[in-house]
C-alpha positions as a Markdown table, in Angstrom:
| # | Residue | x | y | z |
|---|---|---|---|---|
| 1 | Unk | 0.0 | 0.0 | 0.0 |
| 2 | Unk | 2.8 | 2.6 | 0.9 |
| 3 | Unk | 4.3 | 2.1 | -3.1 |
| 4 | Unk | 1.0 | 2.5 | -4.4 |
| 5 | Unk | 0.6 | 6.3 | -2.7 |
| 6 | Unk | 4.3 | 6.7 | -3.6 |
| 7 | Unk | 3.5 | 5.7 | -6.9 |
| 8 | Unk | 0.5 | 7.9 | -7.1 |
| 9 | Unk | 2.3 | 11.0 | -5.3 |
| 10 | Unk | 4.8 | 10.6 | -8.2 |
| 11 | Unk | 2.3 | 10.3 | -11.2 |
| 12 | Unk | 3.7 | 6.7 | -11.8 |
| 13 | Unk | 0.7 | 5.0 | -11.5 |
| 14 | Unk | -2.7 | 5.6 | -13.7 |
| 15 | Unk | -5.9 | 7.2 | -11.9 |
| 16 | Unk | -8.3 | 4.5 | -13.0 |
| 17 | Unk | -6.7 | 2.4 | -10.6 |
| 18 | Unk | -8.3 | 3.8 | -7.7 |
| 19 | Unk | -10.1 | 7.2 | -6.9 |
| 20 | Unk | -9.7 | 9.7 | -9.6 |
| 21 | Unk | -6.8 | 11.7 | -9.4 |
| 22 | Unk | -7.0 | 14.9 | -7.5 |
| 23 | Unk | -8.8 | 18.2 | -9.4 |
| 24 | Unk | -8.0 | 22.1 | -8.6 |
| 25 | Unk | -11.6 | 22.8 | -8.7 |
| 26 | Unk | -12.4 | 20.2 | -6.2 |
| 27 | Unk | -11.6 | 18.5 | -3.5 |
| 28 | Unk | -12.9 | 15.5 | -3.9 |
| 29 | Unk | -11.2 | 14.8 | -7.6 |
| 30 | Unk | -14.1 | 13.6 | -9.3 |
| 31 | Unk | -14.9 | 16.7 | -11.3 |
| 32 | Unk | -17.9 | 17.8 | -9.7 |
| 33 | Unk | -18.5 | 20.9 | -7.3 |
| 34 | Unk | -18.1 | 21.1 | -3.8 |
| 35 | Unk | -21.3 | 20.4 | -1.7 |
| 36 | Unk | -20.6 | 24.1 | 0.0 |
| 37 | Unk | -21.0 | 25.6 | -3.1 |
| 38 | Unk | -23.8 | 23.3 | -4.4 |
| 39 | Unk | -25.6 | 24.4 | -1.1 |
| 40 | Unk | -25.0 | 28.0 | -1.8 |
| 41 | Unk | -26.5 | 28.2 | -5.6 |
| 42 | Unk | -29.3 | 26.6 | -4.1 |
| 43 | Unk | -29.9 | 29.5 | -1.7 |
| 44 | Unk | -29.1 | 32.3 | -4.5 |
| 45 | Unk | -31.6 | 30.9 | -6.4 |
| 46 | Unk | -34.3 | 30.5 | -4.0 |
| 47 | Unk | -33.7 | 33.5 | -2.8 |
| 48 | Unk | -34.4 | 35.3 | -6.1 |
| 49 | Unk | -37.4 | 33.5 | -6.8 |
| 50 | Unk | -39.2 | 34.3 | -3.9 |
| 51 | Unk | -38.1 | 38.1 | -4.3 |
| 52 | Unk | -39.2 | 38.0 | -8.0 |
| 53 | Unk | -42.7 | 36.2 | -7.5 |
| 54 | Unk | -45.6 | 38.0 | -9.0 |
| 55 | Unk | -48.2 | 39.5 | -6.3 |
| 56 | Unk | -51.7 | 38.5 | -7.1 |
| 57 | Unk | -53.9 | 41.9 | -8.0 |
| 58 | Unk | -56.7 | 42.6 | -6.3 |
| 59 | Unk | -60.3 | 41.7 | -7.8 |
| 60 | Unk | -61.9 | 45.0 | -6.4 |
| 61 | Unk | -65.2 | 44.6 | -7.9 |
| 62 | Unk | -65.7 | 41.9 | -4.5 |
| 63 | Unk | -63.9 | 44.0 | -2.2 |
| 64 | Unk | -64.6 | 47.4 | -3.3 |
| 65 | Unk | -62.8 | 50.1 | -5.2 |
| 66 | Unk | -60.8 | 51.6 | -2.2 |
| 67 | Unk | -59.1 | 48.1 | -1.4 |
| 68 | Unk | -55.6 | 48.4 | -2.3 |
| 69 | Unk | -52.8 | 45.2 | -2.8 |
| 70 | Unk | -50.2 | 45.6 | 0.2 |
| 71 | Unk | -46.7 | 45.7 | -1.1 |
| 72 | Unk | -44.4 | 42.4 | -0.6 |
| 73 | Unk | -40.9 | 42.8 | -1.1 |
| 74 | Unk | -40.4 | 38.8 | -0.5 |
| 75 | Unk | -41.5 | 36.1 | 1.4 |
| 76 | Unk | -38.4 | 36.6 | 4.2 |
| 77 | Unk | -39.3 | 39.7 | 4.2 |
| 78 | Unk | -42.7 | 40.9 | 5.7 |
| 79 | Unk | -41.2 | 44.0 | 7.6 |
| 80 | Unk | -42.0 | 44.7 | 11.3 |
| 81 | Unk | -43.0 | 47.6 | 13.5 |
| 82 | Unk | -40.9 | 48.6 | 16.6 |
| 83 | Unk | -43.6 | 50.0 | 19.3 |
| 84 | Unk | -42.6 | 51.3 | 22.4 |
| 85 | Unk | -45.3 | 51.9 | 25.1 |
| 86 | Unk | -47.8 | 51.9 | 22.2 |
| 87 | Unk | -46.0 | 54.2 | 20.1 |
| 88 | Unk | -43.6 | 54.6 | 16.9 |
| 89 | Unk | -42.0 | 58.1 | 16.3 |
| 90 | Unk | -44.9 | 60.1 | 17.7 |
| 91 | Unk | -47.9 | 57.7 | 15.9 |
| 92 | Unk | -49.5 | 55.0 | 17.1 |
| 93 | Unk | -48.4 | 51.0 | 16.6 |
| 94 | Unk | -51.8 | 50.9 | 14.8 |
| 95 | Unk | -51.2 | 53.9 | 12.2 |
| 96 | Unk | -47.0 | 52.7 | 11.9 |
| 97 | Unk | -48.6 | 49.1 | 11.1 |
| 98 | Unk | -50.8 | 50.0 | 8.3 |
| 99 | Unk | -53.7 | 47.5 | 8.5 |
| 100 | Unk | -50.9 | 45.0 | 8.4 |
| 101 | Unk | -51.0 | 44.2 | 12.3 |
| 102 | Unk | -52.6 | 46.0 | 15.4 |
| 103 | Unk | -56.0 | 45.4 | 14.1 |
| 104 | Unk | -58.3 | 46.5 | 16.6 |
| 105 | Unk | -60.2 | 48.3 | 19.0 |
| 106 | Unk | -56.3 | 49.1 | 21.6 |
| 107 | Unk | -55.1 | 46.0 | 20.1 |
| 108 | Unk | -51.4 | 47.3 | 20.6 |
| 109 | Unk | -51.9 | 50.0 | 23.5 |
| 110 | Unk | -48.9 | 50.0 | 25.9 |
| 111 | Unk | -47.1 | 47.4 | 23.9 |
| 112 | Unk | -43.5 | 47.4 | 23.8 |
| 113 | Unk | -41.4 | 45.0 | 21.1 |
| 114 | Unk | -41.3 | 44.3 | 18.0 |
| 115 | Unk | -44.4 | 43.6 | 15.7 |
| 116 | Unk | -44.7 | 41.6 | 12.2 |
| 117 | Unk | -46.7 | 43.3 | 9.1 |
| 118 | Unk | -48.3 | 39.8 | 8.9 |
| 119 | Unk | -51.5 | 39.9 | 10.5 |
| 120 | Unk | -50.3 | 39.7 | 14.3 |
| 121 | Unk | -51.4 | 41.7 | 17.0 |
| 122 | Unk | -55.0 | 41.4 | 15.6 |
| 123 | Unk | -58.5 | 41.5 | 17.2 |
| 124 | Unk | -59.6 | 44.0 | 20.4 |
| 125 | Unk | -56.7 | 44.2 | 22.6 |
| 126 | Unk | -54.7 | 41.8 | 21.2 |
| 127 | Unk | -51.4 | 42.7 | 22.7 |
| 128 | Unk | -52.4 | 45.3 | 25.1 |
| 129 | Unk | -49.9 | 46.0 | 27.9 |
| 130 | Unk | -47.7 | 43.4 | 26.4 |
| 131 | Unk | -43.8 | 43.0 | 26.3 |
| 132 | Unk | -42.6 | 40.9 | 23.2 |
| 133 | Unk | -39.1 | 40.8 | 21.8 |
| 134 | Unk | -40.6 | 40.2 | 18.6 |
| 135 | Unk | -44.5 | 38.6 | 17.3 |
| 136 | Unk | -45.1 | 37.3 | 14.4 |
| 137 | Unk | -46.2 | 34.4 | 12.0 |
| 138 | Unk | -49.5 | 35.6 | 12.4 |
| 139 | Unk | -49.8 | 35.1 | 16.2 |
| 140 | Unk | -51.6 | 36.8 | 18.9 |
| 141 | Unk | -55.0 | 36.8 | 17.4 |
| 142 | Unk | -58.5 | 37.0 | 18.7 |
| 143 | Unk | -58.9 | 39.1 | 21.5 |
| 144 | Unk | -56.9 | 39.7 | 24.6 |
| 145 | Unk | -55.1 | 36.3 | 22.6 |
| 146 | Unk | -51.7 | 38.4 | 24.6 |
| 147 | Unk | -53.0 | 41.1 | 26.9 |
| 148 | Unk | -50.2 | 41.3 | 29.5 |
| 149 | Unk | -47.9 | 39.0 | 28.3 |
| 150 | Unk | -44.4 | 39.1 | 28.8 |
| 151 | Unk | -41.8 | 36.9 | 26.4 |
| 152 | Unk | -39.1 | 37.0 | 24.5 |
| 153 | Unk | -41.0 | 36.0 | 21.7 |
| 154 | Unk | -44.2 | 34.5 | 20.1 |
| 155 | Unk | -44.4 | 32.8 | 16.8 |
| 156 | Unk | -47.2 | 31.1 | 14.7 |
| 157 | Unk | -49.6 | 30.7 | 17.6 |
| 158 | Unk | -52.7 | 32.6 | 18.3 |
C-alpha cells in the first residue's frame, strides 16, 4: 500500500486504478463541485425567486374600489413595526402598522417590542400592555389572545 501512494504522489501510477486523481476545482477529484458551493447556488436561487414572485392583483369589484394590494418585497421579508409603550416616532403601533398588524379596538396600546406586518397583533386588545421581543407568524390573534404577556418572543400561535 505505501508504493502504491508513492507511486500515485509521483504520477507513476494511472488514476483508473483507484479514486480519480485529484482536481484544482475540487476536493474530492471527481470533477464535480463542492457540496458548500452546491448548497449556496441553491440558496441564490431560491432567494431570487421568492423576491421575483408576481403578487396577485386585487379583484376590487368583490372588495370594493378603495381596497388596495399591500406591497411584498419577499417572502423573508414581511417588515416589522418597533412599538414602544404603544408608540412609533410620535404615531400610534396601529397607524405605523398600516392595516398590516394591530388590528383592533387598543389592540397594541402600551405594547413594547417588535411587531410583524403579517396579521399579528389582531382582534380588540390583542397585545395590550404586552412585552414581546418580537411577534409574528400571524400570532396573537383573537382578542386579549396576549393582553399582558411578557416573552421574548411569540411565533405562529394565536
Amino acid at each position: 500500500i505505501r508504493e502504491r501512494r508513492l507511486l500515485q504522489k509521483k504520477d507513476l501510477l494511472s488514476p483508473s486504478g483507484g479514486a480519480p486523481p485529484f482536481n484544482e476545482k475540487n476536493r474530492r477529484g471527481d470533477g464535480r463541485p463542492g457540496r458548500r458551493k452546491e448548497r449556496r447556488a441553491k440558496i441564490a436561487e431560491l432567494k431570487s425567486e421568492s423576491s421575483t414572485e408576481e403578487i396577485p392583483a386585487v379583484d376590487t369589484g368583490v372588495i370594493g374600489h378603495e381596497a388596495v394590494a399591500a406591497p411584498v418585497a419577499s417572502k423573508l421579508d414581511v417588515g416589522f413595526v418597533d412599538c414602544d409603550g404603544g408608540l412609533v416616532e410620535g404615531v400610534t403601533c396601529e397607524e405605523a402598522c398600516g392595516g398590516d398588524c394591530c388590528v383592533g379596538s387598543g389592540a397594541c396600546d402600551y405594547f413594547t417590542g417588535r411587531v410583524a406586518k403579517d396579521g399579528s397583533c389582531d382582534g380588540d386588545h390583542a397585545c395590550i400592555k404586552a412585552e414581546i421581543g418580537e411577534v409574528s407568524g400571524q400570532s396573537c390573534v383573537g382578542g386579549s389572545s396576549c393582553k399582558d404577556v411578557l416573552a421574548q418572543s411569540i411565533t405562529d400561535s394565536s
